[in-house]
Predicted model as a PDB file, atoms N, CA, C, CB and O in Angstrom, pLDDT in the B-factor column:
MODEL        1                                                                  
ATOM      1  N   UNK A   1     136.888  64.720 125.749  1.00 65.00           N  
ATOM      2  CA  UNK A   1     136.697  63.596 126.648  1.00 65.00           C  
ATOM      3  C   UNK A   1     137.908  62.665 126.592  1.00 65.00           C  
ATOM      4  CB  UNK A   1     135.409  62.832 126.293  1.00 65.00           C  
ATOM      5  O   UNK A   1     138.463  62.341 127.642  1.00 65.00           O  
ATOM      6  N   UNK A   2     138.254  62.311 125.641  1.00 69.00           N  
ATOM      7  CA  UNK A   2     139.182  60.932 125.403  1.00 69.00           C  
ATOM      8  C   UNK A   2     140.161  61.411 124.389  1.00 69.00           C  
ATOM      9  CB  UNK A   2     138.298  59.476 124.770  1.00 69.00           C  
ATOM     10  O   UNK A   2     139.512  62.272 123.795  1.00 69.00           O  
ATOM     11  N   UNK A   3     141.337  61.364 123.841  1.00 90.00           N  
ATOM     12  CA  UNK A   3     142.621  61.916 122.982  1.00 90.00           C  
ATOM     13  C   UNK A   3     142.556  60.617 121.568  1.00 90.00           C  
ATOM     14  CB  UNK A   3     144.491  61.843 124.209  1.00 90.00           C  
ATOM     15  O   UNK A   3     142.714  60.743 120.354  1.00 90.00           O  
ATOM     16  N   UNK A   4     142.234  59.339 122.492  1.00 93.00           N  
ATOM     17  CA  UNK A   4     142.393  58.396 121.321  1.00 93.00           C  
ATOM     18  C   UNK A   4     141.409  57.410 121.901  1.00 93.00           C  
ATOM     19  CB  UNK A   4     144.007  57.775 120.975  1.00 93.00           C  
ATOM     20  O   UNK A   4     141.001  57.404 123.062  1.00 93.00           O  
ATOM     21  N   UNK A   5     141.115  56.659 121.027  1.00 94.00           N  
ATOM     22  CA  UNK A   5     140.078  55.231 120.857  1.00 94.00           C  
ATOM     23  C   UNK A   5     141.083  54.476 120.598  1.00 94.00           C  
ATOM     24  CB  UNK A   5     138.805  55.085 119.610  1.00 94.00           C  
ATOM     25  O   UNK A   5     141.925  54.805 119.764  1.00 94.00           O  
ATOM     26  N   UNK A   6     141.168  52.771 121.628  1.00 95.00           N  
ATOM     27  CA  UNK A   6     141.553  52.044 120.746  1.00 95.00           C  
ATOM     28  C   UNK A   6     140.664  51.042 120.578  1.00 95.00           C  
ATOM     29  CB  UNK A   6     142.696  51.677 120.938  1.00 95.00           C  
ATOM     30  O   UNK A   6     139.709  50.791 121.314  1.00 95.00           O  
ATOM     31  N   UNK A   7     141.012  50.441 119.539  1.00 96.00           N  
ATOM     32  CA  UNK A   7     140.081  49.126 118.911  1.00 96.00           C  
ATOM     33  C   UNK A   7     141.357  47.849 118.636  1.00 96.00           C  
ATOM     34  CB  UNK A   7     139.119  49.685 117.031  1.00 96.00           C  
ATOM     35  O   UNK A   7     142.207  47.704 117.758  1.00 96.00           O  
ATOM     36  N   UNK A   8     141.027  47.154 119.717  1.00 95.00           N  
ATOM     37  CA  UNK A   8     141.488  45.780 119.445  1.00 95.00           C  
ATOM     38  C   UNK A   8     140.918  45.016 118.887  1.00 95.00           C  
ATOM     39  CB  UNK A   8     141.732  45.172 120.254  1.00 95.00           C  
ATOM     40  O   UNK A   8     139.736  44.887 119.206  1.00 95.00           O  
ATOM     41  N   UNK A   9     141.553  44.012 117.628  1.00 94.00           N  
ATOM     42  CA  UNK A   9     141.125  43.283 117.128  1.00 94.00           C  
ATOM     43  C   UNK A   9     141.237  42.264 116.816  1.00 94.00           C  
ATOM     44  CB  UNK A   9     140.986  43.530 116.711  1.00 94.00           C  
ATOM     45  O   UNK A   9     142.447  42.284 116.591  1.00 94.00           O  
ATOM     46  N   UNK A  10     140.832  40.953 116.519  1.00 91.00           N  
ATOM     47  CA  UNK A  10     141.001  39.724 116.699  1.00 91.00           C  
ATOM     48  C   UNK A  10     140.989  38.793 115.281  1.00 91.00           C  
ATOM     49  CB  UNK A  10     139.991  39.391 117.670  1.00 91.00           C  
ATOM     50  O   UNK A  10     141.641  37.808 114.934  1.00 91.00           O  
ATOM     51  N   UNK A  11     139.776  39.703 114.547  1.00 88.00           N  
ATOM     52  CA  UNK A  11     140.056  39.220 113.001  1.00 88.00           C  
ATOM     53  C   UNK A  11     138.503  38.544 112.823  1.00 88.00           C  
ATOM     54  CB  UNK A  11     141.614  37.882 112.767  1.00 88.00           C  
ATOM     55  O   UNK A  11     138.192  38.001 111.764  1.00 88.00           O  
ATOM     56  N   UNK A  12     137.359  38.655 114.218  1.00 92.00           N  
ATOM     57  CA  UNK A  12     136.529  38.599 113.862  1.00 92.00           C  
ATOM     58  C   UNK A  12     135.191  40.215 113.470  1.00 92.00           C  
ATOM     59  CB  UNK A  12     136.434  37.606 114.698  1.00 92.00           C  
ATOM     60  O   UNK A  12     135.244  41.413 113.748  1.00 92.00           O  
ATOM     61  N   UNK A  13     134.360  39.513 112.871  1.00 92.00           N  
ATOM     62  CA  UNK A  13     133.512  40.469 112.139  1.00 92.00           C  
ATOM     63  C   UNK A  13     132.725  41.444 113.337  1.00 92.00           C  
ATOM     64  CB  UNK A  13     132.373  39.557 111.117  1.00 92.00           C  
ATOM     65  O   UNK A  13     132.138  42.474 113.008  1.00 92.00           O  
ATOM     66  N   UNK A  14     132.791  41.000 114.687  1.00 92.00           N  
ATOM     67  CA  UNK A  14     132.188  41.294 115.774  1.00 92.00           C  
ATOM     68  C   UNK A  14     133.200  42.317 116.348  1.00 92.00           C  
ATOM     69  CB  UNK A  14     131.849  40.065 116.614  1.00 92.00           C  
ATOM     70  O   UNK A  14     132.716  43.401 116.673  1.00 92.00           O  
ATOM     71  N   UNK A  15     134.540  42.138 116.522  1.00 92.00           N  
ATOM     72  CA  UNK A  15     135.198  43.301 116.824  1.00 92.00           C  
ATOM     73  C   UNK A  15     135.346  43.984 115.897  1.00 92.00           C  
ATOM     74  CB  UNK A  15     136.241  43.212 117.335  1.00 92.00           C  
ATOM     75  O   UNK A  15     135.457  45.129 116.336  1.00 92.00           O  
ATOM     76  N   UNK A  16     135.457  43.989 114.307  1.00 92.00           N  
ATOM     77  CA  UNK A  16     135.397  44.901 113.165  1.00 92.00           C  
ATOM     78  C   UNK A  16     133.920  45.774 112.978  1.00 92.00           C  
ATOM     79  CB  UNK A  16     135.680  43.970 111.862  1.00 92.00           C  
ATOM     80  O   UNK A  16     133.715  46.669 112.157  1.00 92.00           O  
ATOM     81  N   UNK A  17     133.298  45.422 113.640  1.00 94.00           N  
ATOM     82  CA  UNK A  17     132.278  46.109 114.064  1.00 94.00           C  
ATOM     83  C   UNK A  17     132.459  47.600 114.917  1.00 94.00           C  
ATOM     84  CB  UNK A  17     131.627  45.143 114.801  1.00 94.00           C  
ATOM     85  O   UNK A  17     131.785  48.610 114.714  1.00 94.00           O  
ATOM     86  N   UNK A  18     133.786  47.412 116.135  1.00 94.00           N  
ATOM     87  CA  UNK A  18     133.579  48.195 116.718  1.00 94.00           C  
ATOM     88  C   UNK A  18     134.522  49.158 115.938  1.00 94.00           C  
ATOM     89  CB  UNK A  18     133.634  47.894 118.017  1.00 94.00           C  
ATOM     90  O   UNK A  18     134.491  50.242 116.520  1.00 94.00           O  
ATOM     91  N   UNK A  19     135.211  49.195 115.035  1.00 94.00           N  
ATOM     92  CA  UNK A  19     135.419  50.008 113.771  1.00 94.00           C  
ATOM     93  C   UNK A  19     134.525  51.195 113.780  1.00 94.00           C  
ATOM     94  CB  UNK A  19     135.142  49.172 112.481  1.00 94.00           C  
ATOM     95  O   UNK A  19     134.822  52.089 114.572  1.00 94.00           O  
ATOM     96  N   UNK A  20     133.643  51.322 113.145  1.00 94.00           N  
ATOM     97  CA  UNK A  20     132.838  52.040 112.930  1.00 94.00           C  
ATOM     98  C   UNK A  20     132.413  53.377 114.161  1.00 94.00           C  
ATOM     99  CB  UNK A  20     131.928  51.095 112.593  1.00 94.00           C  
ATOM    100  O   UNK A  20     132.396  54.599 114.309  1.00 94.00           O  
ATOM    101  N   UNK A  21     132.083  51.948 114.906  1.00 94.00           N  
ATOM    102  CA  UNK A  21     131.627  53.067 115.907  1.00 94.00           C  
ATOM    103  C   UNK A  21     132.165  54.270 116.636  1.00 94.00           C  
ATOM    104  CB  UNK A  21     131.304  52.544 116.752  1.00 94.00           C  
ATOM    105  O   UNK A  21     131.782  55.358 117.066  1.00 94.00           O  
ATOM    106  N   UNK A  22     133.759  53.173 116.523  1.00 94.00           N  
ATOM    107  CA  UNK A  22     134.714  54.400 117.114  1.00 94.00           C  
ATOM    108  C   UNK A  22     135.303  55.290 116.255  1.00 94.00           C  
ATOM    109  CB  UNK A  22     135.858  53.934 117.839  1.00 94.00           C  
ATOM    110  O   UNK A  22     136.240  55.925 116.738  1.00 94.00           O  
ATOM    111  N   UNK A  23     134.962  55.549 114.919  1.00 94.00           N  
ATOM    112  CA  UNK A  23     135.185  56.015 113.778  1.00 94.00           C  
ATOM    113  C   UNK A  23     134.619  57.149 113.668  1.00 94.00           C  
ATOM    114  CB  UNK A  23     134.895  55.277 112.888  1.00 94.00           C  
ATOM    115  O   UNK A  23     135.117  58.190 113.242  1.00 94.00           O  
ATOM    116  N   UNK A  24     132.829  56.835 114.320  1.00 95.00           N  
ATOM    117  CA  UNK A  24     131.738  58.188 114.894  1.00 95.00           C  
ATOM    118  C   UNK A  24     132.142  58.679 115.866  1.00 95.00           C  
ATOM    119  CB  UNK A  24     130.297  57.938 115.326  1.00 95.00           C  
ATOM    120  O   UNK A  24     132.208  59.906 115.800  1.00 95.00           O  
ATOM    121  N   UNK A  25     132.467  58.220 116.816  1.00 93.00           N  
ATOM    122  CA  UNK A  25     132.814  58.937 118.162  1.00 93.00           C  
ATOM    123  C   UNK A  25     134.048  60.244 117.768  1.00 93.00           C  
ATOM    124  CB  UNK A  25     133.534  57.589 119.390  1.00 93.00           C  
ATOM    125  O   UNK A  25     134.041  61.460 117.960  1.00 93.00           O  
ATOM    126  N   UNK A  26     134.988  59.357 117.177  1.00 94.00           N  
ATOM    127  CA  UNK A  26     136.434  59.914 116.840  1.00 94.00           C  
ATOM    128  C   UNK A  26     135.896  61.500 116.197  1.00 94.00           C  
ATOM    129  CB  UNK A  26     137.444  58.726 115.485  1.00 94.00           C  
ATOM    130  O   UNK A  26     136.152  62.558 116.772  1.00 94.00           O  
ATOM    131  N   UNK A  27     135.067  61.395 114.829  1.00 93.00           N  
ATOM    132  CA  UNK A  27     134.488  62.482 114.199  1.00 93.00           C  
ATOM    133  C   UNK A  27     133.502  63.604 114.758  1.00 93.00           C  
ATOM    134  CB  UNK A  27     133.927  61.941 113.294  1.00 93.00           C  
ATOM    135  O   UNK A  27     133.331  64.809 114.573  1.00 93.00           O  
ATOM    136  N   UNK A  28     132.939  62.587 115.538  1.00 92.00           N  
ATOM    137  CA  UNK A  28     131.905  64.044 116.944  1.00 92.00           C  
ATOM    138  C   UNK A  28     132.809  64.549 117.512  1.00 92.00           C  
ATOM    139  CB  UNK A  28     130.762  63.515 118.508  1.00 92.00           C  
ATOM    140  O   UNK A  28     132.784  65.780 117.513  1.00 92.00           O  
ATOM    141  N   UNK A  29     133.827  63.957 118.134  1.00 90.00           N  
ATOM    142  CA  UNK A  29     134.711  64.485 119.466  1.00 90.00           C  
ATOM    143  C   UNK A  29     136.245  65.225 118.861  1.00 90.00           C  
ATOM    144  CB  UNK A  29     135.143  62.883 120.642  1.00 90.00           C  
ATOM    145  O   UNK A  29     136.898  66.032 119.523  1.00 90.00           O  
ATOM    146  N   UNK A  30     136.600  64.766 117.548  1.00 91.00           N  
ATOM    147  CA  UNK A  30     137.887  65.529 116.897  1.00 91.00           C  
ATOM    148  C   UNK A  30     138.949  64.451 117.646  1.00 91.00           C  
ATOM    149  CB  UNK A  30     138.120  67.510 117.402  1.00 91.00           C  
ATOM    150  O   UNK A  30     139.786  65.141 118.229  1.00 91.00           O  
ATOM    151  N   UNK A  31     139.230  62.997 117.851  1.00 93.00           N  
ATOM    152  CA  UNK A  31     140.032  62.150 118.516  1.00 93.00           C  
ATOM    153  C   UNK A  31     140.393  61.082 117.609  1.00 93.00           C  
ATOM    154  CB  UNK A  31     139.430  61.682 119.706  1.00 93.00           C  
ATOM    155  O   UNK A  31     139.989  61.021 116.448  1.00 93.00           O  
ATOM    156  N   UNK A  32     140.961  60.461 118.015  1.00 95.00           N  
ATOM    157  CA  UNK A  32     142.060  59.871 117.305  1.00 95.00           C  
ATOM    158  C   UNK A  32     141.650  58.532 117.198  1.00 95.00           C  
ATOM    159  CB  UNK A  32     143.424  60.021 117.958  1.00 95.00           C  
ATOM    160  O   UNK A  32     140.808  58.337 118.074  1.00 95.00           O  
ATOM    161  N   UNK A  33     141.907  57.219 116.339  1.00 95.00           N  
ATOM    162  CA  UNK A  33     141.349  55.744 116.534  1.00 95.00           C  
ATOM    163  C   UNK A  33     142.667  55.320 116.417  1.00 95.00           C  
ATOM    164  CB  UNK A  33     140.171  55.024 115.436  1.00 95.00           C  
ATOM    165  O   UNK A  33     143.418  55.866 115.609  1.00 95.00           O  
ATOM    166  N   UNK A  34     143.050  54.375 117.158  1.00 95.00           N  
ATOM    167  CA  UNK A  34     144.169  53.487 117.461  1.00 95.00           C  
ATOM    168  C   UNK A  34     144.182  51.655 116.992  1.00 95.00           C  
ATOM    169  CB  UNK A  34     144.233  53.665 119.076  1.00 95.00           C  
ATOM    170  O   UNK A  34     144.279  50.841 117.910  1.00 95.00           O  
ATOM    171  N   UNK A  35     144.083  51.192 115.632  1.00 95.00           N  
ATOM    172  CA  UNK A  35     143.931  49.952 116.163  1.00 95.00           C  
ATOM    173  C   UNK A  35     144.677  48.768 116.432  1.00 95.00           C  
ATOM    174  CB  UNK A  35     143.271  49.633 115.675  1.00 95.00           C  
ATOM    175  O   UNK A  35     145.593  48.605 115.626  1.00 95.00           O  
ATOM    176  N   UNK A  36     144.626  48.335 116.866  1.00 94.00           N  
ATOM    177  CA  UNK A  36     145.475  47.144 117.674  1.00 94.00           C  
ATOM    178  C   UNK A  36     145.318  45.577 117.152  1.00 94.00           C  
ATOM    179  CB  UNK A  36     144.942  47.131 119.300  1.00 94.00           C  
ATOM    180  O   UNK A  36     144.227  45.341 116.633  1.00 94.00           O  
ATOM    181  N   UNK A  37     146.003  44.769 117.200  1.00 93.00           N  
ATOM    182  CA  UNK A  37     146.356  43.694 116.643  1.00 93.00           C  
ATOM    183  C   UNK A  37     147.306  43.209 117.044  1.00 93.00           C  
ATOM    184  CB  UNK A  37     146.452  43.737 115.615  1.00 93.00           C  
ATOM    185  O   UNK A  37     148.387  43.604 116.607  1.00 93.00           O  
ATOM    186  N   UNK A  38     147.249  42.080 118.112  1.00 90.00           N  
ATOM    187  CA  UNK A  38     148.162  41.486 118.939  1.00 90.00           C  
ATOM    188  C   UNK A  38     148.820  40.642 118.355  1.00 90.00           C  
ATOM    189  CB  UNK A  38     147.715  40.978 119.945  1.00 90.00           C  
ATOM    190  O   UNK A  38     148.024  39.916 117.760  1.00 90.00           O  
ATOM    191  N   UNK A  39     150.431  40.137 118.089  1.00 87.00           N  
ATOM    192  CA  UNK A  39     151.155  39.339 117.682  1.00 87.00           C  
ATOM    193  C   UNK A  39     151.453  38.493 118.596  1.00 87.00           C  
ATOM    194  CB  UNK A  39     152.031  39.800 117.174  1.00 87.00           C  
ATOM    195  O   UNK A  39     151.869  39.165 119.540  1.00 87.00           O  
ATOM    196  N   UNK A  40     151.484  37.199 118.912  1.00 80.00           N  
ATOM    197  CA  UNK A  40     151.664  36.713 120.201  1.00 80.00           C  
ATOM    198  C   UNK A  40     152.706  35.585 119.446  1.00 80.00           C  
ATOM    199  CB  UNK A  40     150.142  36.186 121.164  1.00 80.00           C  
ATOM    200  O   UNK A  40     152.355  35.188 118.336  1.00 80.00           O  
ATOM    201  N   UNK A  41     154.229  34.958 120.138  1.00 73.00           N  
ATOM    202  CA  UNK A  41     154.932  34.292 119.566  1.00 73.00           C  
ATOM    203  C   UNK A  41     154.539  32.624 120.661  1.00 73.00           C  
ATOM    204  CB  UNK A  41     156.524  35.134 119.485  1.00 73.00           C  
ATOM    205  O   UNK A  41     154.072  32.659 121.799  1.00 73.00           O  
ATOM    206  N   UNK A  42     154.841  31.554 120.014  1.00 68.00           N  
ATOM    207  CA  UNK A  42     154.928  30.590 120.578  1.00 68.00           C  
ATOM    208  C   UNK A  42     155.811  30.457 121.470  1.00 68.00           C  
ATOM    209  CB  UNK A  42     154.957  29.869 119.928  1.00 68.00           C  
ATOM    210  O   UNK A  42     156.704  31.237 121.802  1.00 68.00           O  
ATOM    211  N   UNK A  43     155.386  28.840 122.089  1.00 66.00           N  
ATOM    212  CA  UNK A  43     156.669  28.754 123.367  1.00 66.00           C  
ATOM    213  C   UNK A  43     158.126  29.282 122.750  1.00 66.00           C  
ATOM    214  CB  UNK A  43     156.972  26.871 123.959  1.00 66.00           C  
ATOM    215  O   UNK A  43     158.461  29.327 121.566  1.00 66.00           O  
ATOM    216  N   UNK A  44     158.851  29.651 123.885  1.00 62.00           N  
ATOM    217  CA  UNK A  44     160.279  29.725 123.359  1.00 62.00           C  
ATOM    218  C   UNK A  44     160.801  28.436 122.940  1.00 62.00           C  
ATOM    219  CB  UNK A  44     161.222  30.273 124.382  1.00 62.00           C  
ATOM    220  O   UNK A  44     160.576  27.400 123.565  1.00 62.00           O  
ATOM    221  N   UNK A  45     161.378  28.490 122.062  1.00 59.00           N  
ATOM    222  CA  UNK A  45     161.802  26.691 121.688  1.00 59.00           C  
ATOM    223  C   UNK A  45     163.649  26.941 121.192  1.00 59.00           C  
ATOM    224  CB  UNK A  45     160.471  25.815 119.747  1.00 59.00           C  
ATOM    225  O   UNK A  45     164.196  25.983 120.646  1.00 59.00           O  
ATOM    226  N   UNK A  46     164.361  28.066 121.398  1.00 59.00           N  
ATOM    227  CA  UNK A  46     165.474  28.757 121.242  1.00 59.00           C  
ATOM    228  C   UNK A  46     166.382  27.894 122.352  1.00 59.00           C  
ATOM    229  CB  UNK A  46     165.246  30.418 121.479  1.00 59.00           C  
ATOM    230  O   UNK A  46     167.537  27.761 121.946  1.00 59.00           O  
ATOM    231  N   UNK A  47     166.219  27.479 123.227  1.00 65.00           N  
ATOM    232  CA  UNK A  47     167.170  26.272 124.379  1.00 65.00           C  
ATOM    233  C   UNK A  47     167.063  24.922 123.303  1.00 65.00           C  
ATOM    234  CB  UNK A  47     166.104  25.791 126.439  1.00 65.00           C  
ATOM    235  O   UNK A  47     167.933  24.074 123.497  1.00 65.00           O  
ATOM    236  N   UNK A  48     166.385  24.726 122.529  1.00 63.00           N  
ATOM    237  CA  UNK A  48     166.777  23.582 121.845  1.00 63.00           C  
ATOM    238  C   UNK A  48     167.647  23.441 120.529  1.00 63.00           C  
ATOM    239  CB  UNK A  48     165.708  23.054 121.620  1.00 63.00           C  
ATOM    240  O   UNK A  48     167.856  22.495 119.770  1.00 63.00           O  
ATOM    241  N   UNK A  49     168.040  24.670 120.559  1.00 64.00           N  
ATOM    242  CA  UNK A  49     169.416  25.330 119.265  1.00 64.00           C  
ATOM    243  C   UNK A  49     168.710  25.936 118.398  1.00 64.00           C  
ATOM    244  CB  UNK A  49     170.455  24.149 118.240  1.00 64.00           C  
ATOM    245  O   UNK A  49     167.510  25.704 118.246  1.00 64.00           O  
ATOM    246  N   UNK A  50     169.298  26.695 117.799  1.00 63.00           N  
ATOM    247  CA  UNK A  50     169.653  28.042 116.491  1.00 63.00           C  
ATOM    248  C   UNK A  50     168.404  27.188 115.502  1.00 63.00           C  
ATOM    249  CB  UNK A  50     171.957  28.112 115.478  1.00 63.00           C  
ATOM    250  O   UNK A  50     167.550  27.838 114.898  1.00 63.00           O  
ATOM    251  N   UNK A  51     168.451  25.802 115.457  1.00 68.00           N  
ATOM    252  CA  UNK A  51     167.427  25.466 113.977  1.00 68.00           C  
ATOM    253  C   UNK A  51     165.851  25.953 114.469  1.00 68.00           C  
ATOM    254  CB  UNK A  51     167.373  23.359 113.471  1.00 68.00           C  
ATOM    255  O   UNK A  51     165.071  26.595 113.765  1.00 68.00           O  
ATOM    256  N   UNK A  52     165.593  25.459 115.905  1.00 69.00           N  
ATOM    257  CA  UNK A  52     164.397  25.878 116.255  1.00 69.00           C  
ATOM    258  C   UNK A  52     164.443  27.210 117.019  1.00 69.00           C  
ATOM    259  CB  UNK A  52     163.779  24.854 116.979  1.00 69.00           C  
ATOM    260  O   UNK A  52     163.507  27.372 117.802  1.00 69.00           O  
ATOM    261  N   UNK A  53     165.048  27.865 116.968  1.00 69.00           N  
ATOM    262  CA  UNK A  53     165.001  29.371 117.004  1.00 69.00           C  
ATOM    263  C   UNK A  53     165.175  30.208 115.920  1.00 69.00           C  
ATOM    264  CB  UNK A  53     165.850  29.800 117.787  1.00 69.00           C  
ATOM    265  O   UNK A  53     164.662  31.327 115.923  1.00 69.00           O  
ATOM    266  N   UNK A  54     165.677  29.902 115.216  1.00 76.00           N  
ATOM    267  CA  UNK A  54     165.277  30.287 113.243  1.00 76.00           C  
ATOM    268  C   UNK A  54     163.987  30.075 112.918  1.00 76.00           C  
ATOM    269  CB  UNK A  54     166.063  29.213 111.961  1.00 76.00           C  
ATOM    270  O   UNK A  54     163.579  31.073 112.324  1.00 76.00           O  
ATOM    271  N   UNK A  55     163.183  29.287 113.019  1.00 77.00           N  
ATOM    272  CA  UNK A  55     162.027  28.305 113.017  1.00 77.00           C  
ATOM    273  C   UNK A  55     160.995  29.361 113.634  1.00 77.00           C  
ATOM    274  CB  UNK A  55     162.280  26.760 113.982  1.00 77.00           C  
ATOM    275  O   UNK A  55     160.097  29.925 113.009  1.00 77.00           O  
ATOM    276  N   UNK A  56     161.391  29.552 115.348  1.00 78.00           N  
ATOM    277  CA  UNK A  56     160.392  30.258 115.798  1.00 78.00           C  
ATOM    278  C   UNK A  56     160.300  31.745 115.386  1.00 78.00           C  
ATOM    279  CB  UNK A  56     160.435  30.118 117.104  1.00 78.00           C  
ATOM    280  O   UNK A  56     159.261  32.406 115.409  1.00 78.00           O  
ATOM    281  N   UNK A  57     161.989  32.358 114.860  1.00 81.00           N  
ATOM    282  CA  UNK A  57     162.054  33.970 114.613  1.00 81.00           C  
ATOM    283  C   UNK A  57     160.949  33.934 113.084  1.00 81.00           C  
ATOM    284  CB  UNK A  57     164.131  34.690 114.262  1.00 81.00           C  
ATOM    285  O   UNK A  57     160.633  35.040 112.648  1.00 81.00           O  
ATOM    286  N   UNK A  58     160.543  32.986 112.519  1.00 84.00           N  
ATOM    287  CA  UNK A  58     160.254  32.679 111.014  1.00 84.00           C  
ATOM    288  C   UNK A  58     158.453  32.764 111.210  1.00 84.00           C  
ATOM    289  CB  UNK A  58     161.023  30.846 110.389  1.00 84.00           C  
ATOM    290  O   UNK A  58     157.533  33.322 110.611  1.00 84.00           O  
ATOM    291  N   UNK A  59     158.548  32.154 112.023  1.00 83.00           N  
ATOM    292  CA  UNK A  59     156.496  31.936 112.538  1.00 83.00           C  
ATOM    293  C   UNK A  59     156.372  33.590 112.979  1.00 83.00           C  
ATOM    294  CB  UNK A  59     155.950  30.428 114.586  1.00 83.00           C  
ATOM    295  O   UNK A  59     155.569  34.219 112.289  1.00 83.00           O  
ATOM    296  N   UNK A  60     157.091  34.376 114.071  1.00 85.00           N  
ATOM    297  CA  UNK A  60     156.896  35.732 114.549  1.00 85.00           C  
ATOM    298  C   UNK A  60     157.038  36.580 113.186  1.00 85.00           C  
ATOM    299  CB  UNK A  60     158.020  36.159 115.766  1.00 85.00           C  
ATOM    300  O   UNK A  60     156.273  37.509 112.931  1.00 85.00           O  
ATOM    301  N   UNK A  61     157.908  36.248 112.476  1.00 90.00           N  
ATOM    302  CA  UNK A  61     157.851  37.314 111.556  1.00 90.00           C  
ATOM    303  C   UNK A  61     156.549  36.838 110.186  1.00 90.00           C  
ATOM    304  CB  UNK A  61     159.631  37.525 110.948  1.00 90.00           C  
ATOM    305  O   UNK A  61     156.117  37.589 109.311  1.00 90.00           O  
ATOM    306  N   UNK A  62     156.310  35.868 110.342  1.00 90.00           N  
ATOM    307  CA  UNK A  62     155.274  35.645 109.096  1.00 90.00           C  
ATOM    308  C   UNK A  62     153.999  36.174 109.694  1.00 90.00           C  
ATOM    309  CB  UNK A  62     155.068  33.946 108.551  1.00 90.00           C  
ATOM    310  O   UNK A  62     153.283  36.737 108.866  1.00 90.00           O  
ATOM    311  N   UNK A  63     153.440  36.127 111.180  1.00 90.00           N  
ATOM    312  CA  UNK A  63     152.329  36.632 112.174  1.00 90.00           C  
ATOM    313  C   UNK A  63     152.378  38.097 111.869  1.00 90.00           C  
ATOM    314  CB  UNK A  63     152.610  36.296 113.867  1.00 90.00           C  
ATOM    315  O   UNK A  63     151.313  38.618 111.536  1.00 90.00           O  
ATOM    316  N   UNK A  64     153.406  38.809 111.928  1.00 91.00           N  
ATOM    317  CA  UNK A  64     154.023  40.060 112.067  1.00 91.00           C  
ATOM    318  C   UNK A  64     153.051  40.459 110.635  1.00 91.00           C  
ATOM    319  CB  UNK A  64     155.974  40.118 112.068  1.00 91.00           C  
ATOM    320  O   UNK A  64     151.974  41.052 110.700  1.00 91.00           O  
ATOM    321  N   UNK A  65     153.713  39.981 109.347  1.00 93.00           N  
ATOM    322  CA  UNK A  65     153.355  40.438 108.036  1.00 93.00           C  
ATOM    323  C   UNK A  65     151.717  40.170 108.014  1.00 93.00           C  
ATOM    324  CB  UNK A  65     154.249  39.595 106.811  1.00 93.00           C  
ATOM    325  O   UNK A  65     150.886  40.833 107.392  1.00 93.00           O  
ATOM    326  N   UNK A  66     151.528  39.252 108.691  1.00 92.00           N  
ATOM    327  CA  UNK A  66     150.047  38.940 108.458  1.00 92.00           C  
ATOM    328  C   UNK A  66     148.926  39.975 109.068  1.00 92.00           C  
ATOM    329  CB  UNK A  66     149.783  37.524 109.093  1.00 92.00           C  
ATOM    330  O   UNK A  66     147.868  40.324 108.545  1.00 92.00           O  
ATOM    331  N   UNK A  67     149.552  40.407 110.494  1.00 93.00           N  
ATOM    332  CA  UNK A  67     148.804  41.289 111.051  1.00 93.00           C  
ATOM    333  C   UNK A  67     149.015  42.623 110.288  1.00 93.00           C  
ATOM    334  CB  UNK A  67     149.089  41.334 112.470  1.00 93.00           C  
ATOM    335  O   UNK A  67     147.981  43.191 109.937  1.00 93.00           O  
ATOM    336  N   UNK A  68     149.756  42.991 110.094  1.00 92.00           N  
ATOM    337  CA  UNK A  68     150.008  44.419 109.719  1.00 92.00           C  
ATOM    338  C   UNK A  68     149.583  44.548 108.250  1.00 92.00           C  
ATOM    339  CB  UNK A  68     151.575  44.852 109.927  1.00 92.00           C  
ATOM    340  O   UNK A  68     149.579  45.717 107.864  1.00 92.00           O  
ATOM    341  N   UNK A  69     149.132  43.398 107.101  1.00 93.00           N  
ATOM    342  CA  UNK A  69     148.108  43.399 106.236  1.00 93.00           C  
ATOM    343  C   UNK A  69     146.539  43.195 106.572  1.00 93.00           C  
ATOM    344  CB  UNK A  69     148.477  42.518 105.439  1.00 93.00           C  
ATOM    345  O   UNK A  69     145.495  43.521 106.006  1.00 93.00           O  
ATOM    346  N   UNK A  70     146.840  42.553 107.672  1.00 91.00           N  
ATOM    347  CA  UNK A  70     145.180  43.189 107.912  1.00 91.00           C  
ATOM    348  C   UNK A  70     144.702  44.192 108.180  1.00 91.00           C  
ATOM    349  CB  UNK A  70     144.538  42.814 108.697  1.00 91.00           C  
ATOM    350  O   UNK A  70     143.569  44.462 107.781  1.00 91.00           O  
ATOM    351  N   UNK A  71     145.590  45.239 109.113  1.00 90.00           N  
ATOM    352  CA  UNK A  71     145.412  46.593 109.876  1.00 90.00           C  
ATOM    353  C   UNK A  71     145.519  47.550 108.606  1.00 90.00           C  
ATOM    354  CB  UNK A  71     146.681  46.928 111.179  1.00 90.00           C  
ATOM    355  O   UNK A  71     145.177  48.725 108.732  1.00 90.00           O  
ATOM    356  N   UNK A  72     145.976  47.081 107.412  1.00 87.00           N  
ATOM    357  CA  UNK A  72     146.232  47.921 106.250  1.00 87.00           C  
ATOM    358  C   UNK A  72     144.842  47.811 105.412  1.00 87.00           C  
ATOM    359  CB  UNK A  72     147.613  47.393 105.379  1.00 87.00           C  
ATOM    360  O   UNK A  72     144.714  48.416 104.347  1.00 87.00           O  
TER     361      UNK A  72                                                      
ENDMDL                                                                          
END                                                                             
């Protein structure tokens, strides 16, 4: 039917829910689970010089580490 499942997630217990389910599906059907975890960066603030664009590359990359320990 389907090659992969994905499961987006938000970090609440209600989408970690759908974990599971697609975990059964994946194991009836022989398919794959994908999950997802959106990094989203703040306004651009890089037109106001290099200190607040250091600043903002610093927030994306700390989001970055944060998501990808949760997905772990």
């Amino acid at each position: 039917m389907f090659q992969r499942i994905l499961v987006p997630l938000d970090g609440s217990s209600r989408a970690e829910q759908a974990i599971n389910v697609a975990a059964r599906m994946a194991r009836a059907s022989g398919e794959s689970v994908v999950l997802l975890r959106v990094v989203t960066s703040p306004a651009d603030l890089s037109r106001y010089g290099l200190e607040y664009a250091s600043t903002l590359q610093n927030v994306v990359d700390t989001d970055i580490d944060i998501a990808t320990q949760y997905l772990m």
